[in-house]
MARLUMLUM-227273 format. One record per atom (N, C-alpha, C): residue number from 1; residue in three letters; atom name; x, y, z. Coordinates in pm, 1 decimal, m for minus. Example, Ala and Ser with C-alpha at 12.3 -4.5 7.8 and 13.67 -1.06 7.14 Angstrom:
! MARLUMLUM-227273
<site 1,'ALA','N',<1319.0,m569.0,780.0>>,
<site 1,'ALA','CA',<1230.0,m450.0,780.0>>,
<site 1,'ALA','C',<1320.0,m330.0,780.0>>,
<site 2,'SER','N',<1285.0,m225.0,708.0>>,
<site 2,'SER','CA',<1367.0,m106.0,714.0>>,
<site 2,'SER','C',<1290.0,3.0,787.0>>,
//
This chain:
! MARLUMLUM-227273
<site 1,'UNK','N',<84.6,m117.7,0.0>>,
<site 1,'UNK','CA',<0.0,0.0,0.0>>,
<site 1,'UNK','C',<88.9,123.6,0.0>>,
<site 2,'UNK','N',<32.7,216.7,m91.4>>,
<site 2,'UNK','CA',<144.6,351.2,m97.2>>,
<site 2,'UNK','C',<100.3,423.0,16.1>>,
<site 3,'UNK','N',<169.4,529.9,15.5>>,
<site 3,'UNK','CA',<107.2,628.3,98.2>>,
<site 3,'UNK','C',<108.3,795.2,41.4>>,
<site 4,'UNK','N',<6.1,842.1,35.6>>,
<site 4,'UNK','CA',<m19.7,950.9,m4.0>>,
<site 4,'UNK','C',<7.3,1063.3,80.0>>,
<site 5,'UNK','N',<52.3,1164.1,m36.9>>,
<site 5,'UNK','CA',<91.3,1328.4,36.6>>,
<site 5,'UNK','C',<m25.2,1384.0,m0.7>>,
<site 6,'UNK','N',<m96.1,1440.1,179.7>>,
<site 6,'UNK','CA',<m191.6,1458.1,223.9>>,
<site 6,'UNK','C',<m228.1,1591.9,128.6>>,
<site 7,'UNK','N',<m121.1,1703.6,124.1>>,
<site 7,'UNK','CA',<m114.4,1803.7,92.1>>,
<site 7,'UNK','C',<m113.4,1844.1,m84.7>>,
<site 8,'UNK','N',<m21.4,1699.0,m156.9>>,
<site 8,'UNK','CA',<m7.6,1705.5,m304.3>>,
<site 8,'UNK','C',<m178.1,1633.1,m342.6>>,
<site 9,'UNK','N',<m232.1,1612.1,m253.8>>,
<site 9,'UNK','CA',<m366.7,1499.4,m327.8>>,
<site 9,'UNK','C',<m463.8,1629.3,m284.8>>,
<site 10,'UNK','N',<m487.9,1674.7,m213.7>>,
<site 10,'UNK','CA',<m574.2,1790.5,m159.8>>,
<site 10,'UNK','C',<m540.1,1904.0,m238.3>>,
<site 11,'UNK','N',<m425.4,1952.2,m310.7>>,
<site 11,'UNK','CA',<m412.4,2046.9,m410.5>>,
<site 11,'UNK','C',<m468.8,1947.5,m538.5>>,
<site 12,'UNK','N',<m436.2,1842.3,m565.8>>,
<site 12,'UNK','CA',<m459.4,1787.2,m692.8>>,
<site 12,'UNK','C',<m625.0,1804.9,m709.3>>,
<site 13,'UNK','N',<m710.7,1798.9,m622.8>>,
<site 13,'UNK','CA',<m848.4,1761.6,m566.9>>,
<site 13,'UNK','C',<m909.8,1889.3,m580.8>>,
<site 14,'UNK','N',<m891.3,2023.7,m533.7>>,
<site 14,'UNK','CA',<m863.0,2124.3,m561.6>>,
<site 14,'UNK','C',<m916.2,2133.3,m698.9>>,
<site 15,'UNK','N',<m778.3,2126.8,m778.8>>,
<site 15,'UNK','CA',<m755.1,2213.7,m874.0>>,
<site 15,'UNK','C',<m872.2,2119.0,m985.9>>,
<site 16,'UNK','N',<m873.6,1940.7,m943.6>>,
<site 16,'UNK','CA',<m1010.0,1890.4,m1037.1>>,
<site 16,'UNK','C',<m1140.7,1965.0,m1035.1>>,
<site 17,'UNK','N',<m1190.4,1950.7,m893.6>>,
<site 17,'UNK','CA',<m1292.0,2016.1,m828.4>>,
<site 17,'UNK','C',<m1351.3,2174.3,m935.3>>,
<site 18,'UNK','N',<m1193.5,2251.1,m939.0>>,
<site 18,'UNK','CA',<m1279.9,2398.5,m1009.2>>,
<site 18,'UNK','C',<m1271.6,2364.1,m1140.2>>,
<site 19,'UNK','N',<m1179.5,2299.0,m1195.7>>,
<site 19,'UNK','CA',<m1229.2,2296.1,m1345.5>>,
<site 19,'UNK','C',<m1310.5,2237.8,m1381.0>>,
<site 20,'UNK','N',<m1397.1,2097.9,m1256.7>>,
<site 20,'UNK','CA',<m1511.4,2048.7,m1300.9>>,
<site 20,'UNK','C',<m1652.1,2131.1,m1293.4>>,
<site 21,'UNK','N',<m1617.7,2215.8,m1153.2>>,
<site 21,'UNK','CA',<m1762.1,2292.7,m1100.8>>,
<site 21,'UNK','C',<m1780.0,2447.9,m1091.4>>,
<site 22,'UNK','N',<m1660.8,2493.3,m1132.2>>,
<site 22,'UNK','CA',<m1591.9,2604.1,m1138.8>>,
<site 22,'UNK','C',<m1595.0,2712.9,m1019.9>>,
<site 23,'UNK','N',<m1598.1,2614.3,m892.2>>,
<site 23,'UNK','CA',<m1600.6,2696.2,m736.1>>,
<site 23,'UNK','C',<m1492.1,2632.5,m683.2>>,
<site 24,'UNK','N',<m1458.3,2715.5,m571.9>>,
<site 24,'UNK','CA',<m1355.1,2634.7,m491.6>>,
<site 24,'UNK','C',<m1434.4,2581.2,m374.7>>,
<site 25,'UNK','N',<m1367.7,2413.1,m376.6>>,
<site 25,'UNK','CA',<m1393.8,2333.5,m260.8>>,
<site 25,'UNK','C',<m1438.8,2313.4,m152.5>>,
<site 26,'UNK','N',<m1499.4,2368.1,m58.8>>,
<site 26,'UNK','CA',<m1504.3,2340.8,150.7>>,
<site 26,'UNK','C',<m1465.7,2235.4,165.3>>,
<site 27,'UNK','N',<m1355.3,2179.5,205.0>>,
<site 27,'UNK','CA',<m1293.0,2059.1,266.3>>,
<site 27,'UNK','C',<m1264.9,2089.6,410.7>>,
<site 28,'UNK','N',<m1339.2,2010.8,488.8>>,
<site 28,'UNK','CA',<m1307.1,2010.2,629.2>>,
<site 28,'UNK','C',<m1267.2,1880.3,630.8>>,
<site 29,'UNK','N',<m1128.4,1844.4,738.6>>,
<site 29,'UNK','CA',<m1094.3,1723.7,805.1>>,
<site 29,'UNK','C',<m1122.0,1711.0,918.9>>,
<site 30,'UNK','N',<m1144.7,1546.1,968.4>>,
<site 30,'UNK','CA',<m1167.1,1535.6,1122.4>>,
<site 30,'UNK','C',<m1158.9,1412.1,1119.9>>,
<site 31,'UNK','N',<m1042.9,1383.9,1173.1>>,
<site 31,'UNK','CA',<m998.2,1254.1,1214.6>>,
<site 31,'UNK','C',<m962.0,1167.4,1117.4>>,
<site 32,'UNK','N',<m889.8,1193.9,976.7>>,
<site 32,'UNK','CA',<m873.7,1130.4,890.7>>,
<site 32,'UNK','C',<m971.6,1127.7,771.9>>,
<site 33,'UNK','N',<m1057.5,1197.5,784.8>>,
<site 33,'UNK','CA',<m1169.4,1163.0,697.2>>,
<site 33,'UNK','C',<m1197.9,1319.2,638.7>>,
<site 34,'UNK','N',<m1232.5,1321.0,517.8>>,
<site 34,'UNK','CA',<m1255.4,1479.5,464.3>>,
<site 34,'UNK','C',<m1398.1,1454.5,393.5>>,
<site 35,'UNK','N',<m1440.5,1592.2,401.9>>,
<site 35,'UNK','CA',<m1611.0,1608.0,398.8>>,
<site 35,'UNK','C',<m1571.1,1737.8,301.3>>,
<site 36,'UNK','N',<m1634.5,1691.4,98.0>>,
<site 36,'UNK','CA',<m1664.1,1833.7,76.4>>,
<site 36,'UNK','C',<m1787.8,1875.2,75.7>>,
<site 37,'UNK','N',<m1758.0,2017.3,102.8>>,
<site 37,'UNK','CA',<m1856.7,2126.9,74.6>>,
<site 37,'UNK','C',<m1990.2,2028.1,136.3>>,
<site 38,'UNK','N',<m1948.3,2008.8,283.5>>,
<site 38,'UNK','CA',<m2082.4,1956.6,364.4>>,
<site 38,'UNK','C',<m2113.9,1785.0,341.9>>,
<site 39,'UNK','N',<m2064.6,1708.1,222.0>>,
<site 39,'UNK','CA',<m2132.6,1575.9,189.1>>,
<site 39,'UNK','C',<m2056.9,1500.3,270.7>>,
<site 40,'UNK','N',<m2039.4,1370.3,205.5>>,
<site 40,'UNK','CA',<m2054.9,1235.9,283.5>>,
<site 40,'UNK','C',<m1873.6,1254.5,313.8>>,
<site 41,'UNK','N',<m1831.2,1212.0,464.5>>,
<site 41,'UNK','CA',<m1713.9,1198.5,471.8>>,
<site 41,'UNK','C',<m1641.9,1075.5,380.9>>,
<site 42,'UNK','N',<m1525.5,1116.0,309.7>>,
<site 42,'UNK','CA',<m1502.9,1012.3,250.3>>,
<site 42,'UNK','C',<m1304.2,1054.6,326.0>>,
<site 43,'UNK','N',<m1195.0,899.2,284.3>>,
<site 43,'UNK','CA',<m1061.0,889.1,326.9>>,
<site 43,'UNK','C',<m1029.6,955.9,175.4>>,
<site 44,'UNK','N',<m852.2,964.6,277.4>>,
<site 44,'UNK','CA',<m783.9,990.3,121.0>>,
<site 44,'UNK','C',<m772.0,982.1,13.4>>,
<site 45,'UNK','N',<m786.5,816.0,0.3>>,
<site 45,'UNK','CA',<m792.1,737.4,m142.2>>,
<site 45,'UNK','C',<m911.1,789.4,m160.1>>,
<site 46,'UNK','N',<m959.5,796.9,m117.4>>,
<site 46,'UNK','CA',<m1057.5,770.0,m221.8>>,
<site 46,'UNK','C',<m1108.9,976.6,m272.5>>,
<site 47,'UNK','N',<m1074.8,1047.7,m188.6>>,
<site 47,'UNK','CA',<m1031.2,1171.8,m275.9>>,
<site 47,'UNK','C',<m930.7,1186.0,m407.2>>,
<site 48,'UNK','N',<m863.8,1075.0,m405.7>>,
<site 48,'UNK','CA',<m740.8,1085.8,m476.6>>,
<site 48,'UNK','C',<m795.5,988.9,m591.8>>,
<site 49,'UNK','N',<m886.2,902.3,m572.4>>,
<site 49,'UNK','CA',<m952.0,844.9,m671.2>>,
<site 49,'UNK','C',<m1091.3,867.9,m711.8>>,
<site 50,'UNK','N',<m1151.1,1015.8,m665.2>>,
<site 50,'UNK','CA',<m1237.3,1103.9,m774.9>>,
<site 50,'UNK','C',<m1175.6,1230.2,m840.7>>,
<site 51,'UNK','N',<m1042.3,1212.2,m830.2>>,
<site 51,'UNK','CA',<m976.4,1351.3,m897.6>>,
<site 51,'UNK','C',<m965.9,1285.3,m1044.3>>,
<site 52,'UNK','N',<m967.8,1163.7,m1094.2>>,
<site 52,'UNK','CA',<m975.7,1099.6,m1225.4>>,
<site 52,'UNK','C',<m1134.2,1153.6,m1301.6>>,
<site 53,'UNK','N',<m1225.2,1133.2,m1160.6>>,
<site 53,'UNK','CA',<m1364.6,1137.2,m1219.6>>,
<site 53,'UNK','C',<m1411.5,1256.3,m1285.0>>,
<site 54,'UNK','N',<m1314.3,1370.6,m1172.4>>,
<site 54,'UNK','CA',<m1368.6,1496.5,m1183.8>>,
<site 54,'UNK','C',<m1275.7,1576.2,m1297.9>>,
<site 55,'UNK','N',<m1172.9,1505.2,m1334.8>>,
<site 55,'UNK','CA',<m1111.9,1551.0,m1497.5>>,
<site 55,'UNK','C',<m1215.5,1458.6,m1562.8>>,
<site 56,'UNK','N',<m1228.5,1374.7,m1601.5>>,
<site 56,'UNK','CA',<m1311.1,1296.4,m1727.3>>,
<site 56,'UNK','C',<m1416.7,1391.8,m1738.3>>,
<site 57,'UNK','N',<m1528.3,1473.4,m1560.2>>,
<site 57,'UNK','CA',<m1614.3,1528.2,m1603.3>>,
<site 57,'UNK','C',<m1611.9,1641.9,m1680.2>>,
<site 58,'UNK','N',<m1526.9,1764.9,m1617.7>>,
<site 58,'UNK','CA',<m1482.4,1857.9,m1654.3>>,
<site 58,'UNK','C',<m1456.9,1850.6,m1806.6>>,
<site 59,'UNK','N',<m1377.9,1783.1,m1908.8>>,
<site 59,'UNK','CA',<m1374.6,1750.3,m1989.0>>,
<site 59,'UNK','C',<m1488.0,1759.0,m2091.9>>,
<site 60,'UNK','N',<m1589.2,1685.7,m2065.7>>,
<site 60,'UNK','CA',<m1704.7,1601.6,m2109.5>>,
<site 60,'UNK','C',<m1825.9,1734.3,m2115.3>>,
<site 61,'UNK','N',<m1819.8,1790.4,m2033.3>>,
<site 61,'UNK','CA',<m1951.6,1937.5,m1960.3>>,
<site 61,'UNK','C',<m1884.6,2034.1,m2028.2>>,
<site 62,'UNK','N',<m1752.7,2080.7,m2044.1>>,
<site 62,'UNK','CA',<m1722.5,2161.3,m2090.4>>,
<site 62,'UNK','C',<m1783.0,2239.7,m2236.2>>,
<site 63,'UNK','N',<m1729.8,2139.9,m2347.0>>,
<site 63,'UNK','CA',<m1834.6,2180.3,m2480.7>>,
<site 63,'UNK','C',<m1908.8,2184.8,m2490.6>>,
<site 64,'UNK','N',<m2040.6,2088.0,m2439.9>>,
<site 64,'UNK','CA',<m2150.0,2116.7,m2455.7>>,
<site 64,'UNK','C',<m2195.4,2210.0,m2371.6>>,
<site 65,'UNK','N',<m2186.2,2260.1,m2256.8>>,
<site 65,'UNK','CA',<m2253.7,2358.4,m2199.3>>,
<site 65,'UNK','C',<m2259.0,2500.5,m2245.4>>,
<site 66,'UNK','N',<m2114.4,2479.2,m2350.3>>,
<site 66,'UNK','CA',<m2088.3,2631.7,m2384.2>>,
<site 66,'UNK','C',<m2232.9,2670.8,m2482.7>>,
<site 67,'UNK','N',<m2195.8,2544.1,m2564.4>>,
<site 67,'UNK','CA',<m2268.5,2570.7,m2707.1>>,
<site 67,'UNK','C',<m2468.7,2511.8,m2662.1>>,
<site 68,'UNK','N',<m2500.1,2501.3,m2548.0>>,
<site 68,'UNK','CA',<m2642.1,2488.6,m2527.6>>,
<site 68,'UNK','C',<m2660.4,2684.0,m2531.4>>,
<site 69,'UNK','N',<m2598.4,2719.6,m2416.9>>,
<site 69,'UNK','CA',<m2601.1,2878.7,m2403.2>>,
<site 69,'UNK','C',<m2643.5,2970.5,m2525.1>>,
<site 70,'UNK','N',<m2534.1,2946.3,m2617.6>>,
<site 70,'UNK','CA',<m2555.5,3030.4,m2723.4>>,
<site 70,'UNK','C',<m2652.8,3000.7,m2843.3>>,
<site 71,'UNK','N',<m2694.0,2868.0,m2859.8>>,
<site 71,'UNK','CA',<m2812.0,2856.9,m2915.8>>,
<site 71,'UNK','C',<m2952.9,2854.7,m2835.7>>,
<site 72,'UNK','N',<m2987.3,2871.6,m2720.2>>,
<site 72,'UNK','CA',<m3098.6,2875.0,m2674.9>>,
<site 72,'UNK','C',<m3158.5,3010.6,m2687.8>>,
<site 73,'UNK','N',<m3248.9,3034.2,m2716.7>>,
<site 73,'UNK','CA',<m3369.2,3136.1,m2740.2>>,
<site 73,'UNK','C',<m3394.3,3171.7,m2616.6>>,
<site 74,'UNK','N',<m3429.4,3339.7,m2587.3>>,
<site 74,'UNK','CA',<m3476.9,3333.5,m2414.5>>,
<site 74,'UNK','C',<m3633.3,3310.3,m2444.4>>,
<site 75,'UNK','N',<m3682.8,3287.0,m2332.3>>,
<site 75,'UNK','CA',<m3850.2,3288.1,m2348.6>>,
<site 75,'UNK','C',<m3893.6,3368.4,m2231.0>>,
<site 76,'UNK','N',<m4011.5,3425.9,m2248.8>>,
<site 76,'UNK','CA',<m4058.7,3465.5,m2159.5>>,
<site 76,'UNK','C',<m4249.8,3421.1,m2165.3>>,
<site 77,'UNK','N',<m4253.4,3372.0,m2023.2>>,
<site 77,'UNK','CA',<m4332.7,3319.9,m2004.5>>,
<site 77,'UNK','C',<m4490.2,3395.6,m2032.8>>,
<site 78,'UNK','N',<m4469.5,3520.5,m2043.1>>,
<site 78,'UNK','CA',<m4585.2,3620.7,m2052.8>>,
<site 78,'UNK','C',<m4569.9,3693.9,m2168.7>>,
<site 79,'UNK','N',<m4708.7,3762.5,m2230.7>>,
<site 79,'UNK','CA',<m4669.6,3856.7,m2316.3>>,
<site 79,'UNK','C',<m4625.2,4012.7,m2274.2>>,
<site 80,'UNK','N',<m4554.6,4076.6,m2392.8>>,
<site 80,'UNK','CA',<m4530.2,4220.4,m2323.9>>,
<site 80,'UNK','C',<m4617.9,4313.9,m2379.7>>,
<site 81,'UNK','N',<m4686.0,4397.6,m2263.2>>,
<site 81,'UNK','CA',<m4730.3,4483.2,m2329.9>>,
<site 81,'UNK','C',<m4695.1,4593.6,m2368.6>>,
<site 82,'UNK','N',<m4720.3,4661.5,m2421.1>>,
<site 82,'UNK','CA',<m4695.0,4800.9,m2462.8>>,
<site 82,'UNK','C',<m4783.6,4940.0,m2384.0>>,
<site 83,'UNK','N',<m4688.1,5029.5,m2367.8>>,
<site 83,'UNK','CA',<m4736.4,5156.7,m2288.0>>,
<site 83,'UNK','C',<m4838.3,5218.9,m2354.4>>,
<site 84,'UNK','N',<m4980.3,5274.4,m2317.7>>,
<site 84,'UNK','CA',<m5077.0,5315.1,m2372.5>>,
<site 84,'UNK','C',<m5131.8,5437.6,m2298.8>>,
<site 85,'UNK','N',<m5239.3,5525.9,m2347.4>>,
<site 85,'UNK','CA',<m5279.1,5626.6,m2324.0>>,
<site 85,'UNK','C',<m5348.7,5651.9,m2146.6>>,
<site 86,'UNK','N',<m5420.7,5524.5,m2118.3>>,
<site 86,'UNK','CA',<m5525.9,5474.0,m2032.2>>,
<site 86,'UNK','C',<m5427.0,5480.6,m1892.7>>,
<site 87,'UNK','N',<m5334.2,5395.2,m1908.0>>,
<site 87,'UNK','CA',<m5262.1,5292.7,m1776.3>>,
<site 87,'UNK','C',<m5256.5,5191.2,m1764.8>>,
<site 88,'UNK','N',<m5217.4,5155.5,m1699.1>>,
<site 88,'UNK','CA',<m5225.4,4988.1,m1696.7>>,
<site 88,'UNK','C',<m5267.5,4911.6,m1576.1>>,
<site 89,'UNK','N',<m5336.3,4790.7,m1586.7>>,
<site 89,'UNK','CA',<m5422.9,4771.7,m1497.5>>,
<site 89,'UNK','C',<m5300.3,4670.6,m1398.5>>,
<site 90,'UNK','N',<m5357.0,4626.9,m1305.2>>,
<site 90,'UNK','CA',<m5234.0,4557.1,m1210.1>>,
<site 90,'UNK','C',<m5144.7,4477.6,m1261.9>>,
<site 91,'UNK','N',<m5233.4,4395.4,m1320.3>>,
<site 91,'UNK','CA',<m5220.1,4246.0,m1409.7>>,
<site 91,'UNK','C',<m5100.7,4300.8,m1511.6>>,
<site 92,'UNK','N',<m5148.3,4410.2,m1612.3>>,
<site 92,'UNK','CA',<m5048.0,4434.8,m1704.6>>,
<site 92,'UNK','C',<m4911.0,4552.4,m1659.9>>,
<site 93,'UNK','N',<m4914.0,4599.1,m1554.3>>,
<site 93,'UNK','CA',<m4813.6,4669.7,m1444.2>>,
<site 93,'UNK','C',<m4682.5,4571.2,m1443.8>>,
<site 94,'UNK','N',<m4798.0,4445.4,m1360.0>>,
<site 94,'UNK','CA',<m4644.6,4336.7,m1327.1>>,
<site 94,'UNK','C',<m4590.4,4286.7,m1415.4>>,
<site 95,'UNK','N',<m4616.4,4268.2,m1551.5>>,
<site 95,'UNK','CA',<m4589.4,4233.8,m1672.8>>,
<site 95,'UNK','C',<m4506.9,4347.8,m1713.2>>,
<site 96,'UNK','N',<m4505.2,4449.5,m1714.3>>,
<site 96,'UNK','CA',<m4450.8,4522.5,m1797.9>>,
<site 96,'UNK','C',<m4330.9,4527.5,m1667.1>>,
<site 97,'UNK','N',<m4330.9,4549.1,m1541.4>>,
<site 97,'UNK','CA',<m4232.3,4541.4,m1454.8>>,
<site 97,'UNK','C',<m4141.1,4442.6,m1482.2>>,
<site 98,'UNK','N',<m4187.0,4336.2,m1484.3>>,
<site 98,'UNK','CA',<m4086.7,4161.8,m1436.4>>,
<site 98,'UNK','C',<m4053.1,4158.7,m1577.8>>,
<site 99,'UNK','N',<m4074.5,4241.7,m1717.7>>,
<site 99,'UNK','CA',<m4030.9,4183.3,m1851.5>>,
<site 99,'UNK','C',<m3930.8,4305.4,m1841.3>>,
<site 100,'UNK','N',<m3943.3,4416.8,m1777.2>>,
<site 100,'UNK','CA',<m3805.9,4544.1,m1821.0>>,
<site 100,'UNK','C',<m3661.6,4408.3,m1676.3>>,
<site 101,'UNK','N',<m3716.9,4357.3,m1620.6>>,
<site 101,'UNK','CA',<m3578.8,4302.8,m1537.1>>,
<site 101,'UNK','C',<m3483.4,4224.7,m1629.5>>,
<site 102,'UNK','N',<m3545.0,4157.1,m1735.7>>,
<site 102,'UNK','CA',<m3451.1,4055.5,m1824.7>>,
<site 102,'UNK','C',<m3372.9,3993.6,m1722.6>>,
<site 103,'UNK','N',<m3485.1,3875.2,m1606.7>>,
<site 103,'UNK','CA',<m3422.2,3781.2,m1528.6>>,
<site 103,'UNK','C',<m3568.4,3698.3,m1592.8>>,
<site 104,'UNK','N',<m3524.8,3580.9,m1560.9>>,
<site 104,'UNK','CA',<m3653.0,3457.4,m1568.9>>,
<site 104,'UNK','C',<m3705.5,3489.5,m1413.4>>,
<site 105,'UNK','N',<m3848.6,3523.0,m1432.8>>,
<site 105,'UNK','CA',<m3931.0,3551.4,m1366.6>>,
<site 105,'UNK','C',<m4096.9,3484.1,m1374.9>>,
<site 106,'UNK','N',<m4167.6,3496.6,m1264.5>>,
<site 106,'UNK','CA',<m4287.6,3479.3,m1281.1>>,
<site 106,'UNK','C',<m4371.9,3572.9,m1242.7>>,
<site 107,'UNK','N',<m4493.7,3585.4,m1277.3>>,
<site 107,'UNK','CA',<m4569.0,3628.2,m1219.9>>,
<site 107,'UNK','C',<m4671.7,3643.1,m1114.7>>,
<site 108,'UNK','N',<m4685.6,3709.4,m984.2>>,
<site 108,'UNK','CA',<m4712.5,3699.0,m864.0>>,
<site 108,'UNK','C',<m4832.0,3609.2,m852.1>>,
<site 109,'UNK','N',<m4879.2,3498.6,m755.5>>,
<site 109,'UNK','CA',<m4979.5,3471.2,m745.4>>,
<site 109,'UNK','C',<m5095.4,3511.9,m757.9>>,
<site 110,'UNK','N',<m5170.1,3446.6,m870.1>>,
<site 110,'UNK','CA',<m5363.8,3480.3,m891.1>>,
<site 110,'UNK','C',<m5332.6,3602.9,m990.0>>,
<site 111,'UNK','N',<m5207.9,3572.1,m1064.3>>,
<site 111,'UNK','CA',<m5220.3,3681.9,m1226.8>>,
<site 111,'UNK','C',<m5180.0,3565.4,m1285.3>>,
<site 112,'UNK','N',<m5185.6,3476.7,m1321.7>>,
<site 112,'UNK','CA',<m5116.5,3375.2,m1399.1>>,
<site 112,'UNK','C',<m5221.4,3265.0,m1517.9>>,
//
């Protein structure tokens, strides 16, 4: 059985980790055992044997995620209206509000 540098496998783990998810890590230790970012405690090896997983993923997510982005259409779930002489009644207020944000939004309960 080898033995692993605690410090070269935890940078290696690291550096898989952001190019797979593109955040950095929470690794807490306690007592031999490391917990990321809150999940299941797992040992060394076996950090040192999802740093394979998390290049293959990284890899794999990379192209396609780019190219979903730039061909998707935005939608918006409502129509927009247009500003008129009258005003606008509640219903068409929040519509014309939540469509100037250009975030995916809905519309408030009992206008829908």
């Amino acid at each position: 059985m080898t033995t692993l540098d605690k410090t070269a496998v935890l940078a290696a783990f690291e550096a898989a980790y952001v190019a797979a998810h593109g955040t950095l890590p929470e690794i807490t230790a306690k007592g031999g055992w490391y917990s990321v970012d809150g999940n299941k405690n797992v040992r060394l090896a076996d950090l040192n044997a999802q740093i394979d997983d998390l290049n293959a993923s990284a890899v794999k997510t990379a192209p396609v995620h780019s190219s979903i982005e730039e061909n998707e259409p935005t939608k918006t779930p409502f129509s927009i209206i247009k500003t008129n002489d009258t005003g606008f009644t509640a219903e068409e207020l929040w519509i014309v509000k939540l469509a100037e944000t250009f975030q995916d939004c809905r519309l408030p309960r009992g206008l829908a």
